[in-house]
ROKE-415717 format. One line per 8 residues: number of its first residue (from 0); their letters; for each residue z, y, x of C-alpha. Coordinates in nm, 2 decimals, padded with zeros to 4 digits. Each point is the difference from the previous one (the first is absolute). Layout:
NUM> A> Z/Y/X  ...
***
This chain:
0> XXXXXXXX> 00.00/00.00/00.00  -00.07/00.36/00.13  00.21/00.24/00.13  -00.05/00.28/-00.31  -00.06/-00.28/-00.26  00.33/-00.16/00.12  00.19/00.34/-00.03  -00.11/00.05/-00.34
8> XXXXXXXX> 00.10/-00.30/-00.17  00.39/00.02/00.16  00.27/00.08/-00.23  00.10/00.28/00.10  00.34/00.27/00.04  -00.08/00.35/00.06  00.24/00.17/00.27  00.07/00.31/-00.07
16> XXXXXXXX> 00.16/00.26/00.31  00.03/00.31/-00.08  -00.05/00.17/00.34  00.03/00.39/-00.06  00.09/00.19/-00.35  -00.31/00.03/-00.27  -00.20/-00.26/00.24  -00.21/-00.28/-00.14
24> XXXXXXXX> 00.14/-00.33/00.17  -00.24/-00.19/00.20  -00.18/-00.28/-00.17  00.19/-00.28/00.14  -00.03/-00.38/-00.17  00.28/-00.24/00.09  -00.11/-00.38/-00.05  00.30/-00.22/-00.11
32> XXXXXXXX> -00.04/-00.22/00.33  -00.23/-00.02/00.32  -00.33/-00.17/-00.13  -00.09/-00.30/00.13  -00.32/00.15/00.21  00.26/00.18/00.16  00.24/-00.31/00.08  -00.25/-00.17/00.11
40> XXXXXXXX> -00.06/00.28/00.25  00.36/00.04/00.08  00.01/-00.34/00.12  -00.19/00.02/00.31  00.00/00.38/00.07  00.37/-00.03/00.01  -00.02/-00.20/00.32  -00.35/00.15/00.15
48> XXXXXXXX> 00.03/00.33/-00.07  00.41/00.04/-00.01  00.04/00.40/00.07  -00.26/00.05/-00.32  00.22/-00.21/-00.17  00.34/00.16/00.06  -00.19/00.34/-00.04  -00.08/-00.14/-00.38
56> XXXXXXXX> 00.36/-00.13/-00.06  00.11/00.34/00.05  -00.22/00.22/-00.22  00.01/00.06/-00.33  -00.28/-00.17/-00.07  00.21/-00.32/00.07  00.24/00.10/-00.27  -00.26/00.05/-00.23
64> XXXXXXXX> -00.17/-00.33/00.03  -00.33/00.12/00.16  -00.12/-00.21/00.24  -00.29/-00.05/00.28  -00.25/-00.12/-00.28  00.08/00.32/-00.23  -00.10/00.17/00.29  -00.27/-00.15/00.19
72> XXXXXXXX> -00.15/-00.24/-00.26  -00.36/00.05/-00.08  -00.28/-00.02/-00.24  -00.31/-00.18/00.06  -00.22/00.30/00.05  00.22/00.15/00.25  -00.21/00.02/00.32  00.31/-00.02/00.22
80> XXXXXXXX> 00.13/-00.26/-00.17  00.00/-00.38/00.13  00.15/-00.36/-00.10  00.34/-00.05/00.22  00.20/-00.30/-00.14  -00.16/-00.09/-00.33  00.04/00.44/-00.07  -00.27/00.26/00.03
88> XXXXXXXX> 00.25/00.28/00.15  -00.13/00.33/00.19  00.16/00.13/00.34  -00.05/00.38/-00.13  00.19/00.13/-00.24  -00.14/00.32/-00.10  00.09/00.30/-00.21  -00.17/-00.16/-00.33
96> XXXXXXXX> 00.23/-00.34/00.06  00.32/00.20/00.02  -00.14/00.25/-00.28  00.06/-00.30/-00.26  00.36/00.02/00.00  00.02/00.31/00.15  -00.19/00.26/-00.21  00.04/00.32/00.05
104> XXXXXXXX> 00.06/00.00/00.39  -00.32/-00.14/00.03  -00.18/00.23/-00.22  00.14/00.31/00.21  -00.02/-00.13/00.34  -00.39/-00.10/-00.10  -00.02/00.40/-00.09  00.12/00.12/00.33
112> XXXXXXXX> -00.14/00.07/00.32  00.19/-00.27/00.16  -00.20/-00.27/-00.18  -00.32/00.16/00.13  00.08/00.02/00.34  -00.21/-00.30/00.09  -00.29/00.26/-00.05  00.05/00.18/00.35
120> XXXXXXXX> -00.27/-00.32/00.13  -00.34/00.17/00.13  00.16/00.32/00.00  00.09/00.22/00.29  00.28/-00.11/00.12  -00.12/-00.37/00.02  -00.31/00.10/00.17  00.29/00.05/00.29
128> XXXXXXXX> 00.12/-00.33/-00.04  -00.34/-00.22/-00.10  -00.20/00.21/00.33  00.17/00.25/00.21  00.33/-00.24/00.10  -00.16/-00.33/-00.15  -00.28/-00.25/-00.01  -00.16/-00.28/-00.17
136> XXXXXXXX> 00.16/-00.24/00.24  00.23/-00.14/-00.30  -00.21/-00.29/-00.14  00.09/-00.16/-00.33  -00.12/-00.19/-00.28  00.02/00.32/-00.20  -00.14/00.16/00.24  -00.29/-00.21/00.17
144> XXXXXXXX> -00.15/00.32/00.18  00.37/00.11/00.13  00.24/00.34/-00.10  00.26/00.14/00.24  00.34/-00.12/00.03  00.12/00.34/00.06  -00.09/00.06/-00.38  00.14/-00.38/-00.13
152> XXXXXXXX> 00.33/00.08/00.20  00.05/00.39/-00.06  -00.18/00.21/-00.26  00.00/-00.31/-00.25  00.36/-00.11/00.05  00.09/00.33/-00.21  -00.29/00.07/-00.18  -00.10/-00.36/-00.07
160> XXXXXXXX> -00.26/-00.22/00.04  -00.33/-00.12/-00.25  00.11/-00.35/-00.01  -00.25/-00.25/00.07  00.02/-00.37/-00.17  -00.19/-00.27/00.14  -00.17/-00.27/-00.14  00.34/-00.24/00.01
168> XXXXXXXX> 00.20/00.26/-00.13  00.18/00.10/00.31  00.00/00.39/00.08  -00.20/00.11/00.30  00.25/00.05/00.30  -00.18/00.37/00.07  00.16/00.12/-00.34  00.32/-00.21/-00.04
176> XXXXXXXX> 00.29/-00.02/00.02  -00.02/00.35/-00.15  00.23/00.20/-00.22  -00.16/00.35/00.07  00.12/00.19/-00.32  -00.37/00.09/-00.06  -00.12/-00.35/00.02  -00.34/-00.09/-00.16
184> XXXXXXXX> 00.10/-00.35/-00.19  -00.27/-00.24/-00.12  00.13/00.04/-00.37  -00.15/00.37/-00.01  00.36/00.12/00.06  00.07/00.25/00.25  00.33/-00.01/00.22  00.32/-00.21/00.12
192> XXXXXXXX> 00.32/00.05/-00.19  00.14/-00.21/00.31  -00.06/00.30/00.19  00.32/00.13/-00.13  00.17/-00.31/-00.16  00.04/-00.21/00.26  -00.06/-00.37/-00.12  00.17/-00.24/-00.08
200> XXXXXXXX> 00.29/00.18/-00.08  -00.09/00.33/-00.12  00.33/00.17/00.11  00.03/00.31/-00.20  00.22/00.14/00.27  -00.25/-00.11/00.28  -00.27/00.25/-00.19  00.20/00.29/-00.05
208> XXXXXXXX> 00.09/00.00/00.39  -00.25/00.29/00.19  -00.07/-00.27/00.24  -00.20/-00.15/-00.25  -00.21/00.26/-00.07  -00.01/00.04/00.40  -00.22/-00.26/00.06  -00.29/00.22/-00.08
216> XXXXXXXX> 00.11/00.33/00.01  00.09/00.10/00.35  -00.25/00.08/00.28  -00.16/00.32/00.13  -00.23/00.06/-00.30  00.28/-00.05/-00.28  00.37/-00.08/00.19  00.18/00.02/-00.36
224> XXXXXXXX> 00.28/-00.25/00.11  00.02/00.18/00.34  00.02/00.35/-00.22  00.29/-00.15/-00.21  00.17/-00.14/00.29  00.05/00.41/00.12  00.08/00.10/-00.30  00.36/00.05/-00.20
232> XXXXXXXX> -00.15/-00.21/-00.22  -00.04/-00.32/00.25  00.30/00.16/00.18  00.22/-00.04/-00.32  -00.17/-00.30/-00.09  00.14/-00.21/00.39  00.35/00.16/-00.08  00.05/-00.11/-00.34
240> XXXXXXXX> -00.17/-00.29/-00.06  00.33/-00.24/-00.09  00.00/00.28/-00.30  -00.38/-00.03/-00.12  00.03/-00.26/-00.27  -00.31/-00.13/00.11  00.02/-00.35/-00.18  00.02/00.14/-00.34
248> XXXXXXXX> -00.20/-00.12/-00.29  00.07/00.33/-00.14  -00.08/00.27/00.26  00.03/00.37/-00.10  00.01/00.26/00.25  00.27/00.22/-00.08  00.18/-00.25/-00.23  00.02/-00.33/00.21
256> XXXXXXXX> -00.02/00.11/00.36  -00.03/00.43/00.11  00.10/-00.08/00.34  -00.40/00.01/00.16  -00.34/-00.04/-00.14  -00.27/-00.26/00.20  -00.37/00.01/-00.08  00.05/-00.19/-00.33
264> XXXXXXXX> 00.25/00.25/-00.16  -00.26/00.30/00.07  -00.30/-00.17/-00.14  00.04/-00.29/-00.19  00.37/-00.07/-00.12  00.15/00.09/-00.34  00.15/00.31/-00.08  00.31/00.12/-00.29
272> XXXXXXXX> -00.38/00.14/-00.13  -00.28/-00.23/00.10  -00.04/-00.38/00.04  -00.09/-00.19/00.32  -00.38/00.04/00.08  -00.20/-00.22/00.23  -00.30/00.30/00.05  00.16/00.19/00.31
280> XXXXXXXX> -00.24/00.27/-00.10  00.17/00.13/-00.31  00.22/00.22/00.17  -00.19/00.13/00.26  -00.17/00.36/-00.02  -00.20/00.01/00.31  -00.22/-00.30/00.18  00.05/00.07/00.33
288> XXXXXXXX> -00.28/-00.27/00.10  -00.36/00.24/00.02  -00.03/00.28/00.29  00.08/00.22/-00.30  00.29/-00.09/-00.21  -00.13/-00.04/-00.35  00.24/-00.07/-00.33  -00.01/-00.35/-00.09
296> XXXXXXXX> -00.14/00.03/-00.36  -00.34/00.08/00.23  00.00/-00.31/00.22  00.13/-00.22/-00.30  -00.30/00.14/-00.17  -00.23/-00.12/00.28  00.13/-00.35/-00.03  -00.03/00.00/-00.37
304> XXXXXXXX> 00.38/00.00/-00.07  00.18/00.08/-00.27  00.22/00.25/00.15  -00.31/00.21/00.04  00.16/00.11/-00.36  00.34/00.07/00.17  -00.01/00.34/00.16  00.22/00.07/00.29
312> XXXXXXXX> 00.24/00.28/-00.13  00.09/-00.31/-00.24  00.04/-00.26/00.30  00.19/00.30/00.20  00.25/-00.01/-00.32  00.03/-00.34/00.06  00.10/00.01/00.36  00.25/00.30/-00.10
320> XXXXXXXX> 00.19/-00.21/-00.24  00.04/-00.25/00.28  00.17/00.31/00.23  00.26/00.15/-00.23  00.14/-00.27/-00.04  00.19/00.05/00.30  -00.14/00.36/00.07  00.04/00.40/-00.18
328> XXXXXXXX> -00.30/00.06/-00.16  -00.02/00.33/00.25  -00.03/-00.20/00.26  -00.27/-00.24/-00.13  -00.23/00.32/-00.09  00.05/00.15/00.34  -00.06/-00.32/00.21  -00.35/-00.02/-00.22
336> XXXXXXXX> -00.06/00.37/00.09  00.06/-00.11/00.39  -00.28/-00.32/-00.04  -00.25/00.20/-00.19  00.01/00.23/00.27  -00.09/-00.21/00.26  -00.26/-00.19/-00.17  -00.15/00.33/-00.08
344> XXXXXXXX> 00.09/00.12/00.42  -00.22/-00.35/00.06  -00.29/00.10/-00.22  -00.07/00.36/00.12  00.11/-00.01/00.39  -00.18/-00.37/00.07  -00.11/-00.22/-00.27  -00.26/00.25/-00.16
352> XXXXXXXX> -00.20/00.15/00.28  00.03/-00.31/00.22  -00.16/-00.19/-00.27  -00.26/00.27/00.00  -00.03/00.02/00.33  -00.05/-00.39/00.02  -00.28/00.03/-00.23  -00.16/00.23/00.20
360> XXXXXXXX> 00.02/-00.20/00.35  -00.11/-00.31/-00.22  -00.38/00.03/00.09  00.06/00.10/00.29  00.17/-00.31/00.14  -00.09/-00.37/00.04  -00.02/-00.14/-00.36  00.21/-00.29/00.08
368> XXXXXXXX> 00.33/-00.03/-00.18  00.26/00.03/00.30  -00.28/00.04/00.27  00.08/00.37/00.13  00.32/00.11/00.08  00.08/00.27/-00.26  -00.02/-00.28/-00.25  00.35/-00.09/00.12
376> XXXXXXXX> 00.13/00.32/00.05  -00.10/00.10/-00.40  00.14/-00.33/-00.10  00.30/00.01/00.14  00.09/00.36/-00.07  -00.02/-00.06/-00.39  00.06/-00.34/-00.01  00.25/-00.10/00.29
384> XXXXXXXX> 00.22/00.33/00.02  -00.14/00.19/-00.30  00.15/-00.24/-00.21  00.31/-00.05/00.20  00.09/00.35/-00.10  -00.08/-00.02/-00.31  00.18/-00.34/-00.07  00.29/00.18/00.22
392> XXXXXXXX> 00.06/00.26/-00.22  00.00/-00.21/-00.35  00.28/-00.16/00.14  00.19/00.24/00.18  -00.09/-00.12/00.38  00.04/00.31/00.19  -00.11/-00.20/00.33  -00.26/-00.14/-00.14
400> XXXXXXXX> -00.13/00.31/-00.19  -00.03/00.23/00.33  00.02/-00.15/00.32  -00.18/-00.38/-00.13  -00.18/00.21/-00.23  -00.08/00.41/-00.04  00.02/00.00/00.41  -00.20/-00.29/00.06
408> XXXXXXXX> -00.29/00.14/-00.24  -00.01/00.36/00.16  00.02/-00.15/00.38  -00.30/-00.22/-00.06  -00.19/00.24/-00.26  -00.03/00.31/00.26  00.04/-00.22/00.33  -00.18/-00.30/-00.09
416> XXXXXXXX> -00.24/00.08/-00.37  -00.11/00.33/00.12  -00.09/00.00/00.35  -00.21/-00.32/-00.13  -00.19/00.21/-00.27  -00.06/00.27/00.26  -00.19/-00.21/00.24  -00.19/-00.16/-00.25
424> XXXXXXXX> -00.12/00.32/-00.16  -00.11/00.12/00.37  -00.17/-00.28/00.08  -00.23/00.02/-00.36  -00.05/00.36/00.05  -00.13/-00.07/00.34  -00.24/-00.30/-00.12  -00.40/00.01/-00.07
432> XXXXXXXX> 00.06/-00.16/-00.34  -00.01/00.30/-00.22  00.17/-00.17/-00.26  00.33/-00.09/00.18  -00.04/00.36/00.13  00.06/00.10/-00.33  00.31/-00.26/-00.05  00.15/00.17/00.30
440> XXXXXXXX> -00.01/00.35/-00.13  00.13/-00.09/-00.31  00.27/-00.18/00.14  00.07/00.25/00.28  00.01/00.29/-00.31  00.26/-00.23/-00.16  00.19/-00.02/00.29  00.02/00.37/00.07
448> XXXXXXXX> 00.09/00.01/-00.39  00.29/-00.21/00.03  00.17/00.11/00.30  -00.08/00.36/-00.12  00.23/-00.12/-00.30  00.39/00.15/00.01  00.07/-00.37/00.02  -00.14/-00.02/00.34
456> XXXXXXXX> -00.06/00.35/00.09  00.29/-00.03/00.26  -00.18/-00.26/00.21  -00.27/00.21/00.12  00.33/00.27/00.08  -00.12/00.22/-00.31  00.39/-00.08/-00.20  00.05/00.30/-00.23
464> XXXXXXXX> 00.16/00.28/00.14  00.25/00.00/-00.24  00.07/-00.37/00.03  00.02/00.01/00.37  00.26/00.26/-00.01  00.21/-00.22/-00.23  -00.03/-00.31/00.31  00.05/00.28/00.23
472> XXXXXXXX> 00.35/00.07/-00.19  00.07/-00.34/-00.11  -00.02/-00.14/00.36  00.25/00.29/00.13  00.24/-00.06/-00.20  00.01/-00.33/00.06  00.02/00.04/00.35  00.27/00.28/-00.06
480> XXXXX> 00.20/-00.27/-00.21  -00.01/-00.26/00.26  00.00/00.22/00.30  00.26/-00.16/00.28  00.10/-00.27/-00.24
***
């Protein structure tokens, strides 16, 4: 008997946990007793695959009488599934399969941007992997004519993998094991909830820990678990985490723990006002991910998403619920004042005219992604330390906003980015080609333009008088402060 067909025909108990005030309970099914496809399982796996088997025994799961088969039985037209025992059973167990019992968390996390993560293959940033640091040396069933292993063992680690089943049923060792949250599954679904819930437990203290969500998120180009780590919040978090609760079924900041918030309190745990969500977007008011920041409503609207509908000042209200509970609402206003103003610091002084300027020097450079040196100097400004700064400041990193971030943009924008455009406009101005002579005016007249600007003014020694006067003071007091000290 199948998997679903088997699961509809059990008598059934419906659980119900109410996990936050005015919040739907997840839709849970309890059978009476372990089935006897899942016995039958039990009785070897015990012995072969022992740590699975304690990491069952002590999840809820257990208590509620689901077993292997409720999870990993399969249906005849599965394409990963195959005959193991007498049972057609499936390794993967995919958003879809855990969306049966578990409803609504499937439905949002298929809405977010995690599930699509899985999408970054063939873009830029795997060009870096798949070419500039990787080959085809990595030669599978899957993939007869080779892919790089720097891609199999980094980019889609995180962002997941296209799975690949072969003839037998077995998945292609190029794309698993794999529990990128963005995994491509061969049931159409998109993502891994064992990205977060680690299996076969599914410890509900284990997901709320930041180190969770650090697995992914840490690194030059987005170091949010290095950014929490500096903060009060991470600080506060290592002090007091005896007092944190974390093994709750009922989890309310404010209510059942005040003491710190991690990753999950911020953006996805209940509320005294809103339920638990499993779309991380729904409280966020700016993606940080694009050279320019963009509200989220816009990139969910290029993915087709449903929170294209949700605009950000609603998100933002989200997110602010989340802070007074253990903040004034003063001081939640201001600290939004102090990250708007960066982002918008970002946009005029760099991101903006070095995007410009970029598209300028484009045809006047090697079109090969990577293959001329400004390529890495542009993509690391926005997307190494331009984002650094930007991720800094949405979570209070002062180290990781300026000298990992706002310092590390300017140094390499005028010492790296801009000598770089220079020479390249020169040397088109100077060739026979009248056409890249034209690139090179226009991007030498840009140039001028931009360090014309008051935002860069002071780099060809033309500051303001009025604003160099005010250094001029500023820098004598200081020296009067400190003076023999």
């Amino acid at each position: 008997m199948t998997h679903r067909k088997y699961i509809a025909c059990l008598p059934m108990t419906v659980l119900i946990v109410a996990t936050t005030v005015d919040q739907a309970p997840a839709q849970s099914f309890a059978p009476p007793e372990l089935s006897a496809q899942t016995k039958e399982c039990i009785a070897c796996h015990k012995d072969t695959d022992h740590g699975l088997y304690q990491q069952w025994g002590a999840s809820k799961h257990y208590g509620a009488n689901v077993g292997c088969y409720e999870c990993h039985g399969a249906d005849e037209g599965d394409r990963d599934g195959f005959m193991h025992e007498g049972f057609r059973i499936s390794v993967l167990v995919t958003p879809k399969d855990c969306g049966r019992c578990h409803t609504k968390e499937a439905e949002e996390f298929t809405a977010s941007h995690h599930s699509k993560a899985g999408r970054i293959l063939g873009s830029l940033d795997n060009v870096l992997a798949e070419v500039v640091e990787g080959n085809r040396g990595m030669v599978t069933p899957g993939f007869p004519d080779g892919v790089s292993a720097a891609a199999v063992n980094g980019c889609w680690q995180c962002h997941g993998s296209e799975i690949k089943v072969l003839s037998n049923g077995r998945l292609d060792p190029a794309t698993y094991p794999n529990s990128g949250i963005g995994r491509i599954n061969p049931d159409g679904s998109e993502g891994a909830c064992n990205a977060c819930h680690l299996r076969h437990e599914f410890n509900v203290a284990q997901v709320r820990h930041p180190d969770t969500c650090g697995k992914c998120h840490l690194g030059p180009d987005h170091p949010q678990m290095e950014i929490y780590n500096e903060s009060k919040h991470g600080i506060a978090f290592r002090s007091n985490f005896a007092a944190m609760n974390m093994s709750s079924s009922k989890w309310v900041v404010g209510e059942d723990y005040w003491a710190a918030p991690t990753c999950a309190t911020c953006h996805a745990s209940a509320t005294k006002t809103q339920p638990i969500t499993h779309d991380v977007g729904a409280r966020i008011s700016w993606n940080n991910r694009p050279p320019i920041s963009v509200r989220p409503e816009v990139s969910d609207a290029k993915l087709g998403l449903p929170g294209a509908n949700m605009p950000w000042q609603t998100r933002r209200a989200n997110m602010q619920d989340v802070c007074v509970a253990c903040h004034q609402t003063q001081w939640v206003e201001n600290f939004y004042v102090q990250y708007d103003s960066l982002i918008d610091l970002y946009h005029k002084k760099f991101a903006e005219p070095g995007l410009e300027l970029y598209k300028l020097a484009k045809p006047l450079i090697r079109p090969v992604p990577f293959g001329n040196k400004i390529d890495f100097v542009w993509f690391e400004i926005w997307h190494h330390e331009g984002r650094r700064l930007r991720h800094g400041a949405s979570m209070m990193a002062p180290d990781y906003t300026h000298w990992h971030g706002t310092y590390e943009v300017a140094k390499n924008f005028y010492t790296e980015y801009i000598p770089e455009l220079q020479e390249l406009a020169e040397h088109a101005m100077q060739s026979s080609d009248e056409k890249k002579k034209a690139g090179g005016k226009a991007l030498q007249a840009k140039l001028d333009e931009v360090l014309a600007s008051s935002n860069h003014r002071w780099y060809l020694g033309k500051m303001d008088p009025a604003e160099a006067a005010k250094r001029k003071k500023a820098k004598e007091d200081f020296e009067a402060r400190y003076k023999g000290k």
